[in-house]
Backbone as CSV, one residue per row, in Angstrom:
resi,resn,N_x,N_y,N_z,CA_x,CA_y,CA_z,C_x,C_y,C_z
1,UNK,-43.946,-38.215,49.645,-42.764,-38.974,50.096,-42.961,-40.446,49.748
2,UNK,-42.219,-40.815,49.059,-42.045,-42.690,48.425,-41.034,-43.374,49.690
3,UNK,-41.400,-44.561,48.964,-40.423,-45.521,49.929,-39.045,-45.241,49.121
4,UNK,-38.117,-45.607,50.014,-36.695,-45.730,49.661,-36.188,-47.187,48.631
5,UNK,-35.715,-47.898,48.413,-35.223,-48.948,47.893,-35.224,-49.876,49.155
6,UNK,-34.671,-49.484,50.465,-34.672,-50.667,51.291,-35.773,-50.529,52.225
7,UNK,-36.821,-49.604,52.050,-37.845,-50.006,52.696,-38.883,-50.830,51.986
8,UNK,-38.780,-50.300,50.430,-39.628,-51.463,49.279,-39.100,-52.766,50.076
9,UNK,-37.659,-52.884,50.305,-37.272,-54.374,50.637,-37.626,-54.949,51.776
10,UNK,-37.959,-54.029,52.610,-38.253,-54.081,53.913,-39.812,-54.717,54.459
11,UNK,-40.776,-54.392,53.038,-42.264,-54.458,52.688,-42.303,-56.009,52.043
12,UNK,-41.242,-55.929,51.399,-41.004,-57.577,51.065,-40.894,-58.478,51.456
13,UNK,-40.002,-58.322,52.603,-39.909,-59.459,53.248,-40.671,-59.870,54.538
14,UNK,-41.622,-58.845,54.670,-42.787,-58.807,55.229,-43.679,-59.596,54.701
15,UNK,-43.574,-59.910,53.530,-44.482,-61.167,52.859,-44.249,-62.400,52.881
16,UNK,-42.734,-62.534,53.783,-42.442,-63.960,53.382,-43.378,-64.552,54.670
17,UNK,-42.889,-65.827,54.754,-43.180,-66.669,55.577,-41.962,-67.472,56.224
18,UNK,-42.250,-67.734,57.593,-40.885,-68.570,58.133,-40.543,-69.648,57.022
19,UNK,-39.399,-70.445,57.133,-38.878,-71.404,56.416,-39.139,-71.396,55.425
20,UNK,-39.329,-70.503,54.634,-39.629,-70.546,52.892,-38.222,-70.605,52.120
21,UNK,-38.067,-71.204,51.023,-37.453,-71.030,49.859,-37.230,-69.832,49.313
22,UNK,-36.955,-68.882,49.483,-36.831,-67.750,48.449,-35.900,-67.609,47.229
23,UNK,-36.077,-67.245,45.736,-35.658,-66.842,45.066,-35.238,-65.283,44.690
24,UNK,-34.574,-64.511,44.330,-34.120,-63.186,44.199,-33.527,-62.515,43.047
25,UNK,-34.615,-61.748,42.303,-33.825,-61.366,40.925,-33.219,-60.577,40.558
26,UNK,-32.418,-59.966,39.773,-31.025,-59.090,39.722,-31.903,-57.764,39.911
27,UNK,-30.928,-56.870,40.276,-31.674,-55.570,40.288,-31.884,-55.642,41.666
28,UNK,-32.928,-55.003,41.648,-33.692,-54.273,43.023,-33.762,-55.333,44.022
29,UNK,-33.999,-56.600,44.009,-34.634,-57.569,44.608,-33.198,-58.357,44.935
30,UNK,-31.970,-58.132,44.788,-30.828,-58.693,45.463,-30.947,-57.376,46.437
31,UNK,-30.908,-56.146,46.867,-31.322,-55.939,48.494,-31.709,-56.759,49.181
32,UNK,-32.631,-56.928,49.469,-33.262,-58.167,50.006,-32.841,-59.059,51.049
33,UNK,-31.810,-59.785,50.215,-30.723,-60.534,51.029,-29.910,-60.154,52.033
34,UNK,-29.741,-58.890,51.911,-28.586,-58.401,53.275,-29.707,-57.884,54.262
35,UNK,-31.445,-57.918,53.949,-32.441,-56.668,54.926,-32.901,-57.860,55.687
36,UNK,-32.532,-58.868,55.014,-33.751,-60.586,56.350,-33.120,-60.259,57.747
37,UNK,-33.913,-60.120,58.320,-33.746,-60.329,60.072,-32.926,-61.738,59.978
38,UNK,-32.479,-61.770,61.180,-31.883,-63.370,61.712,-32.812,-63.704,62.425
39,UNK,-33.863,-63.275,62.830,-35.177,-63.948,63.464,-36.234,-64.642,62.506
40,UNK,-35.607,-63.772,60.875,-36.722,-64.506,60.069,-35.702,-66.190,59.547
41,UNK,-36.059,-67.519,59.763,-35.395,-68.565,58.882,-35.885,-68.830,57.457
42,UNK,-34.910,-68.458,56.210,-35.457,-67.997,54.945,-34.189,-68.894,54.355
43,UNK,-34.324,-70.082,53.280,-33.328,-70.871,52.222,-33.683,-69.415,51.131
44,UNK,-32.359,-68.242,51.002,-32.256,-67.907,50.012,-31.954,-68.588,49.021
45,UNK,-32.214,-68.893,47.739,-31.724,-69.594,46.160,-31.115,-68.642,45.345
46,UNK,-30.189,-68.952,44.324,-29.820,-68.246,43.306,-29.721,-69.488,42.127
47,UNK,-30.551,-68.702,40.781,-30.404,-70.073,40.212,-29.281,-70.117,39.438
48,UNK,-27.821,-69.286,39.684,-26.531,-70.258,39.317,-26.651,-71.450,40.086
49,UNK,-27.071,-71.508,41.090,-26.350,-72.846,41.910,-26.232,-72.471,43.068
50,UNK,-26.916,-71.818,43.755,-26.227,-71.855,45.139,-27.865,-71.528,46.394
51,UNK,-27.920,-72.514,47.252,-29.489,-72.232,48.325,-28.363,-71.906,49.299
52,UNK,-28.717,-70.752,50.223,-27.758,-70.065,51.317,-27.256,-69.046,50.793
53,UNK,-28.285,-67.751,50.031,-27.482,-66.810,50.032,-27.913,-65.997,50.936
54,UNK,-26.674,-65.082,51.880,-27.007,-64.576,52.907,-26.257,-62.854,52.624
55,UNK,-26.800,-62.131,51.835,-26.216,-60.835,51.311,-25.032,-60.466,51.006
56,UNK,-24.385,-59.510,50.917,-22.900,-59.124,50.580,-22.085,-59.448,51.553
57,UNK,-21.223,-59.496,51.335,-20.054,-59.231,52.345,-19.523,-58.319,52.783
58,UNK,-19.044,-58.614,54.015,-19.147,-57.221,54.995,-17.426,-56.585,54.733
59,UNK,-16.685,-57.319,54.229,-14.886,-57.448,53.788,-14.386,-57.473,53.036
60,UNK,-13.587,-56.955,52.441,-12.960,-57.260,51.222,-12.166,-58.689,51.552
61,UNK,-11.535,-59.051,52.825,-10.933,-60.530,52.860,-11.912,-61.425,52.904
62,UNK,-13.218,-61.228,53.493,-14.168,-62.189,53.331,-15.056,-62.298,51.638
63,UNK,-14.322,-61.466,51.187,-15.202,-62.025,49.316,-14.452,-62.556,48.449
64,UNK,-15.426,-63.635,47.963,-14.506,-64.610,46.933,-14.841,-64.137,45.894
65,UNK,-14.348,-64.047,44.475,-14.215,-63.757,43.163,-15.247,-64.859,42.433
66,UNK,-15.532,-66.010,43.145,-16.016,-67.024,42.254,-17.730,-67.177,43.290
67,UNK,-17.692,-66.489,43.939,-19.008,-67.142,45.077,-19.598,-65.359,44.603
68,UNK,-20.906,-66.127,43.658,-21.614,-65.060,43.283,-23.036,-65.061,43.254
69,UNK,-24.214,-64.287,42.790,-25.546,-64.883,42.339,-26.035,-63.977,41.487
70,UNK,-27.160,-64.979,40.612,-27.599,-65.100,39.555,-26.975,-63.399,38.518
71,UNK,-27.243,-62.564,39.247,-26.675,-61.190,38.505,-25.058,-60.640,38.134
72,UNK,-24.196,-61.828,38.867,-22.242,-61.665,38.606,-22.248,-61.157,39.784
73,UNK,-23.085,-60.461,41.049,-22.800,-60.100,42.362,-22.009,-60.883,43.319
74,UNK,-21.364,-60.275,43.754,-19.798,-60.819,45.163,-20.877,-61.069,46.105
75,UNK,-21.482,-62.686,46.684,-22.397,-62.789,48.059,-21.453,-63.693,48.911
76,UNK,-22.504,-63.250,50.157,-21.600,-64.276,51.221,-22.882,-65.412,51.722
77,UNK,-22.605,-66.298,51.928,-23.710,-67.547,52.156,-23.475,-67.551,53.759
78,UNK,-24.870,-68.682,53.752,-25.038,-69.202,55.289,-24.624,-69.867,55.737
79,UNK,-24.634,-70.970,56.900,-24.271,-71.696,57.415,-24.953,-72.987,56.651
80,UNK,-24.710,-74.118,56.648,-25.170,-75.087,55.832,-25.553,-74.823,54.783
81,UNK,-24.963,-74.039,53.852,-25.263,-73.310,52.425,-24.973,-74.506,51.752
82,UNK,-25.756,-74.583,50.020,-25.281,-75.769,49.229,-24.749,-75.040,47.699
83,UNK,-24.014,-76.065,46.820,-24.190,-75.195,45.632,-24.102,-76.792,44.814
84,UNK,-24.595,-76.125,43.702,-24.986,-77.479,42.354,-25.335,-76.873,41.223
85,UNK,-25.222,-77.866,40.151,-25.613,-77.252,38.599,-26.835,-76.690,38.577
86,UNK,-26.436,-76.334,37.156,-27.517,-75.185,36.667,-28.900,-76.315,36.632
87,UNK,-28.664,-77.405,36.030,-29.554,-78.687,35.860,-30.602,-78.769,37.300
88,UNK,-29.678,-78.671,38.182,-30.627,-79.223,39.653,-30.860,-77.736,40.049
89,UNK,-30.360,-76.712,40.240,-31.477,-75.551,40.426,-32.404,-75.335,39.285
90,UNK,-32.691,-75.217,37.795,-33.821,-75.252,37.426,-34.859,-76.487,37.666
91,UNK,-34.680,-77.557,37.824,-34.993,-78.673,37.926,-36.124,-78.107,39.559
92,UNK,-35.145,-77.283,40.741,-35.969,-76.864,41.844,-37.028,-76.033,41.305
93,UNK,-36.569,-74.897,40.657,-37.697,-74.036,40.274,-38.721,-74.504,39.750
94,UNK,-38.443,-75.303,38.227,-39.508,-75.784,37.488,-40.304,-77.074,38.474
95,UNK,-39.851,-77.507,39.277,-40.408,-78.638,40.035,-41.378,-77.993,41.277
96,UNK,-41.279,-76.585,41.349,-42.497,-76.276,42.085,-42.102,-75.728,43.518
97,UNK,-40.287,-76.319,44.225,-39.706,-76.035,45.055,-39.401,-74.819,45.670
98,UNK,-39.571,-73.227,44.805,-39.011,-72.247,45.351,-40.813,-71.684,45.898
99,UNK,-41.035,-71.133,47.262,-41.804,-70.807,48.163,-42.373,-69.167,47.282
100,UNK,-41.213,-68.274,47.253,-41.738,-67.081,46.977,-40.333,-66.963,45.890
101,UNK,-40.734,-66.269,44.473,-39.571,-64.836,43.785,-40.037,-64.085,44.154
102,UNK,-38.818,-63.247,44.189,-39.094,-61.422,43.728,-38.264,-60.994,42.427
103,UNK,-39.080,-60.629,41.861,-38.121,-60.053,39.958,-38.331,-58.493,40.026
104,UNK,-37.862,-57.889,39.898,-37.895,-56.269,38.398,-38.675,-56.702,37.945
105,UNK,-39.389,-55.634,37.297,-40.677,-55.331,36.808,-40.646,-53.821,35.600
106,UNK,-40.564,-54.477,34.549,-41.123,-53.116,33.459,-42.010,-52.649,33.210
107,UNK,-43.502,-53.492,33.305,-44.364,-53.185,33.390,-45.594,-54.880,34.116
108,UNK,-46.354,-54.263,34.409,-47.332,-55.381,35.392,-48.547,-54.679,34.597
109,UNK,-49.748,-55.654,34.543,-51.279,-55.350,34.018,-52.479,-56.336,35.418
110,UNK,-53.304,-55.556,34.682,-54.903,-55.846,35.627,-54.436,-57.551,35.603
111,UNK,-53.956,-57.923,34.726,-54.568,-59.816,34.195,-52.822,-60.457,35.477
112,UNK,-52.680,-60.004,36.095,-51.308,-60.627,36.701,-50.272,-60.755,35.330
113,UNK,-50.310,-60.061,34.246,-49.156,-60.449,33.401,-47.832,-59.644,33.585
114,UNK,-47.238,-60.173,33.132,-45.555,-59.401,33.811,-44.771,-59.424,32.390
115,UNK,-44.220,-58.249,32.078,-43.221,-57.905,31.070,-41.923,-57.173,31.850
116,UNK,-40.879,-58.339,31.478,-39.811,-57.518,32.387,-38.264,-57.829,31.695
117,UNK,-38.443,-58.432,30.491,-36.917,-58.928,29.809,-36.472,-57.554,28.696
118,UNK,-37.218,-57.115,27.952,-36.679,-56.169,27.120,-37.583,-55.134,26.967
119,UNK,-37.174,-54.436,25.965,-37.526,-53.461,25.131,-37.457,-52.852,23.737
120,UNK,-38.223,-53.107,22.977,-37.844,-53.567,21.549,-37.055,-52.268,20.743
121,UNK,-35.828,-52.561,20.294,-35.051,-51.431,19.541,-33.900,-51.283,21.186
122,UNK,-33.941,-51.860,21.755,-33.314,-51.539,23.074,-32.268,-52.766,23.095
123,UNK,-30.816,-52.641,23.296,-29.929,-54.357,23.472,-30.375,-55.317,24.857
124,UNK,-30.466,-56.682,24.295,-30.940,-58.060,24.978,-30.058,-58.225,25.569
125,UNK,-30.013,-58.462,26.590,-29.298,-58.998,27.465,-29.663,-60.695,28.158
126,UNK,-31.057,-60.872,27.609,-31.144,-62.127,27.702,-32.199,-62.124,28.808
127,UNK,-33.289,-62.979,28.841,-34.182,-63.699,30.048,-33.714,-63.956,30.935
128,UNK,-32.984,-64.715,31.275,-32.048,-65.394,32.433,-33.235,-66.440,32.574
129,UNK,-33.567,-66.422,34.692,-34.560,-67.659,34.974,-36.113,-66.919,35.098
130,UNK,-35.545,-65.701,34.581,-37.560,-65.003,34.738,-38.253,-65.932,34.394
131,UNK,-38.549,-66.150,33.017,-39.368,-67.339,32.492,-39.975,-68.712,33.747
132,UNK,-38.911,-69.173,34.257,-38.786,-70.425,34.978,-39.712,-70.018,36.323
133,UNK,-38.799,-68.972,36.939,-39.168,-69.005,37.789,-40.822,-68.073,37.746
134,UNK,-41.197,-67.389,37.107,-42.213,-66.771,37.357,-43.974,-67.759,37.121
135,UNK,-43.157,-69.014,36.573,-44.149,-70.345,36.205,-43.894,-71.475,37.497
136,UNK,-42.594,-71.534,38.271,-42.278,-72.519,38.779,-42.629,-72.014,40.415
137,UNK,-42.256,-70.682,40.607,-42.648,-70.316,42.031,-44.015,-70.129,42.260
138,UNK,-43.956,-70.759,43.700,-45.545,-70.558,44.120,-46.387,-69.345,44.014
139,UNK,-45.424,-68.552,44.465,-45.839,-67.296,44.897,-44.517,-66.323,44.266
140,UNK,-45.200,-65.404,43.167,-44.682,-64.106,42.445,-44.886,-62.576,42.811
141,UNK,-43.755,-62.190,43.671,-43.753,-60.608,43.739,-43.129,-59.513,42.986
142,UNK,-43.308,-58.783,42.273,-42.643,-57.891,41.510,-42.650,-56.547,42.564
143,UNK,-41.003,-56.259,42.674,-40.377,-55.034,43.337,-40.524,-54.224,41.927
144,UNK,-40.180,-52.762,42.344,-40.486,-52.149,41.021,-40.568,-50.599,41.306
145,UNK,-39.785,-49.504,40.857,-40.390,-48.382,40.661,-41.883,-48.353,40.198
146,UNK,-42.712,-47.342,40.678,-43.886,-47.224,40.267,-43.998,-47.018,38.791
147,UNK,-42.836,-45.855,38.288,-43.271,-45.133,37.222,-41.881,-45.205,36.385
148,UNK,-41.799,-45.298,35.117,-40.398,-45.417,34.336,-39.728,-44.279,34.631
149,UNK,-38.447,-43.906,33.369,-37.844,-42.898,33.827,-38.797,-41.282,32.791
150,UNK,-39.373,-42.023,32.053,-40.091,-41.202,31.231,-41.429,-40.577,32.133
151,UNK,-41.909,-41.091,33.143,-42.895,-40.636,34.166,-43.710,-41.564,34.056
152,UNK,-43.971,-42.051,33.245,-45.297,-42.886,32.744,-44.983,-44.279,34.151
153,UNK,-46.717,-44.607,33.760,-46.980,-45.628,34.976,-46.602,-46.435,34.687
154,UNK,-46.032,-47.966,35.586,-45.923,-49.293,35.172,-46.953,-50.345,35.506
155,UNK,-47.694,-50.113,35.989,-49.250,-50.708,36.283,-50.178,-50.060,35.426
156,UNK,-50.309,-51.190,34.429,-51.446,-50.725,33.546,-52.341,-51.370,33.136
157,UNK,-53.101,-51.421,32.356,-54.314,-52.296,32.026,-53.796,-53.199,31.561
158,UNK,-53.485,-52.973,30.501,-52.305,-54.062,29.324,-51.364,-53.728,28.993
159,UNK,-50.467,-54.897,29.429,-48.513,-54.518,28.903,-48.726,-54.072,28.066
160,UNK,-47.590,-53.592,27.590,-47.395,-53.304,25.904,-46.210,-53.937,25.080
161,UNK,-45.483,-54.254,26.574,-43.490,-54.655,25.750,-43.818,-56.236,26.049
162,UNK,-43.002,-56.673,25.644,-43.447,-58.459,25.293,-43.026,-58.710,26.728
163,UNK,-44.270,-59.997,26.497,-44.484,-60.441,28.446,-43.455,-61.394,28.588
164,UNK,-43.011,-61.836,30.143,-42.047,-62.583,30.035,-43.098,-64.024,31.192
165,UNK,-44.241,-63.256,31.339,-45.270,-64.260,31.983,-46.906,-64.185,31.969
166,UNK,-47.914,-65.097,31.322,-49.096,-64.553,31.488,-49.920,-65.062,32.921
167,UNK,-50.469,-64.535,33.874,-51.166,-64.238,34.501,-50.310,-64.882,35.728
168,UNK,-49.266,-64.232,35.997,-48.041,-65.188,37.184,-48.203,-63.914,38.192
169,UNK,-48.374,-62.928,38.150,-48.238,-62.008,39.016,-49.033,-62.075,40.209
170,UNK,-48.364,-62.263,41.746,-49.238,-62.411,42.833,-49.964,-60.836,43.613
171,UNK,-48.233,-60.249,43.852,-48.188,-58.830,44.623,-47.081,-58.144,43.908
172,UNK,-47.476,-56.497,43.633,-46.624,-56.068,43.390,-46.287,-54.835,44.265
173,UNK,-44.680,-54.822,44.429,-44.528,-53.786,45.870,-43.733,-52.348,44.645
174,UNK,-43.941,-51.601,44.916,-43.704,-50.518,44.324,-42.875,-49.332,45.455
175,UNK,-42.479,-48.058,44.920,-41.898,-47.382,46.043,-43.280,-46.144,46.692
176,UNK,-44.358,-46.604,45.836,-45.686,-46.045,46.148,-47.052,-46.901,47.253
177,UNK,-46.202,-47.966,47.349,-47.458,-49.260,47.985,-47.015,-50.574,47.473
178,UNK,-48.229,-51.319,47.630,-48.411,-52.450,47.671,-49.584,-52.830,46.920
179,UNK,-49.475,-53.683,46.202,-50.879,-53.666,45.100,-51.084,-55.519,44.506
180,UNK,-52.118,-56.070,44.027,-52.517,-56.952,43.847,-53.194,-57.409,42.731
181,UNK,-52.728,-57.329,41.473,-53.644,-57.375,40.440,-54.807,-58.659,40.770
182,UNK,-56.034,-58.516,40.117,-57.190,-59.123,40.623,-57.973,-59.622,39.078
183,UNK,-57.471,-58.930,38.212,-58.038,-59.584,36.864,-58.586,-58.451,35.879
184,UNK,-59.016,-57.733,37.018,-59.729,-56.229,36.407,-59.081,-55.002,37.040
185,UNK,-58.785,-55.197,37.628,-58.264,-53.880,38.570,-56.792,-54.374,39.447
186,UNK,-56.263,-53.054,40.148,-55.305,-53.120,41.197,-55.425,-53.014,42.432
187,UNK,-55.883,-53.996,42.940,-56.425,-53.353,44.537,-55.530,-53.137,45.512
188,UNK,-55.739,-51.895,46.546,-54.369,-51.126,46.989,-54.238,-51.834,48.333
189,UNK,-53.600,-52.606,48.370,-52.984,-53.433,50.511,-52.529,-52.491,50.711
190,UNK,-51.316,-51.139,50.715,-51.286,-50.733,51.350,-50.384,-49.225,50.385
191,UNK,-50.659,-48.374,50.584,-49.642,-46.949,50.150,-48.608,-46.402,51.243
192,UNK,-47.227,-45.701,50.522,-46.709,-45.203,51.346,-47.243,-44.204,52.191
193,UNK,-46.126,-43.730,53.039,-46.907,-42.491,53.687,-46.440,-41.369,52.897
194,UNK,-47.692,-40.660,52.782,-47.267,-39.006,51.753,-47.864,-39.319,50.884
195,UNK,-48.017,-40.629,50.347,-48.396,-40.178,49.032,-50.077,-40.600,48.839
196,UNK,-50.699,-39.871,47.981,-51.948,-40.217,48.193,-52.413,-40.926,46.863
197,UNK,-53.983,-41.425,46.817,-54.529,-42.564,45.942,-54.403,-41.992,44.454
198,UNK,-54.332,-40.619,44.704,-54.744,-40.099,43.294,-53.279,-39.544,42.233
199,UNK,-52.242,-40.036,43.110,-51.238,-40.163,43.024,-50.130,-41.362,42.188
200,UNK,-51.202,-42.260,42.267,-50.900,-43.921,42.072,-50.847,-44.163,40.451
201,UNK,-52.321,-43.135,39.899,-52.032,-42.970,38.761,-52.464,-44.384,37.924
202,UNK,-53.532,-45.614,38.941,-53.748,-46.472,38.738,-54.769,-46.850,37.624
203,UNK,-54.508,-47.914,36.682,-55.585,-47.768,35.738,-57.052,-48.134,35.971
């Protein structure tokens, strides 16, 4: 038995810390935003432009057409929410300002390297702020199926598809655990329940 999608998210935000900055990357890791407790105080970011994102909207009268983040997603913000150019949110990232990301993940290695923009012979859709942010945030978590759709693992010794970061990777949460590349190995913080070590398929 694996984790679900919102319990991966659930494991996530178990990592934050009060009053942090968070960043959130398309895919898996916009959950996220609608799973924060109101007990946890968290500046979601999106780097279109907007600190105060506070998950979907619960209405079709409460969603605006133009109030979105980083992925074209319909969000609803917080209370003292801000928004500004593309200029002054990279300017936050690259300046060292965002606390924790979470990105998608194609593949992760022993060395913290992260490959997560393409696949060669496969259509680009473009980097977005991976690049930025996986250099600019303090702290890098990759959400992530364990295993592609082909079965094969995504924790491996060495990427293989072009990296989009070398050695940025802090924690990576999977729907199998929780894991930590260390330089040589993956060391396991924590597995779901059901599933066992030999299961992990770790290199």
């Amino acid at each position: 038995m694996t984790w679900t999608k919102t319990k991966m998210a659930d494991e996530v935000i178990k990592l934050f810390t009060p009053h942090s900055s968070v960043n959130l990357g398309i895919g898996l890791p916009t959950l996220i935003a609608e799973r924060i407790p109101a007990e946890l105080p968290l500046m979601v970011q999106s780097e279109n432009g907007v600190l105060g994102v506070d998950g979907r909207p619960t209405s079709a009268d409460s969603a605006s057409p133009t109030l979105i983040n980083a992925g074209k997603e319909t969000i609803s913000i917080s209370k003292g929410a801000s928004f500004f150019d593309s200029s002054l949110s990279f300017g936050m990232i690259r300046g060292g300002h965002i606390d924790f990301c979470v990105l998608g993940g194609m593949e992760v290695d022993v060395e913290q390297n992260l490959a997560n923009w393409m696949i060669p012979g496969k259509k680009i859709t473009g980097m977005g702020g991976a690049m930025d942010l996986v250099n600019g945030a303090k702290k890098v978590i990759i959400m992530m199926g364990h295993f592609n759709r082909q079965g094969a693992p995504k924790l491996l010794k060495k990427c293989v598809l072009p990296l989009t970061g070398k050695s940025v990777v802090d924690i990576v949460v999977t729907d199998h655990g929780i894991f930590k590349p260390n330089g040589s190995k993956f060391e396991v913080i924590k597995i779901a329940e059901g599933v066992l070590e030999s299961d992990l398929k770790l290199p």
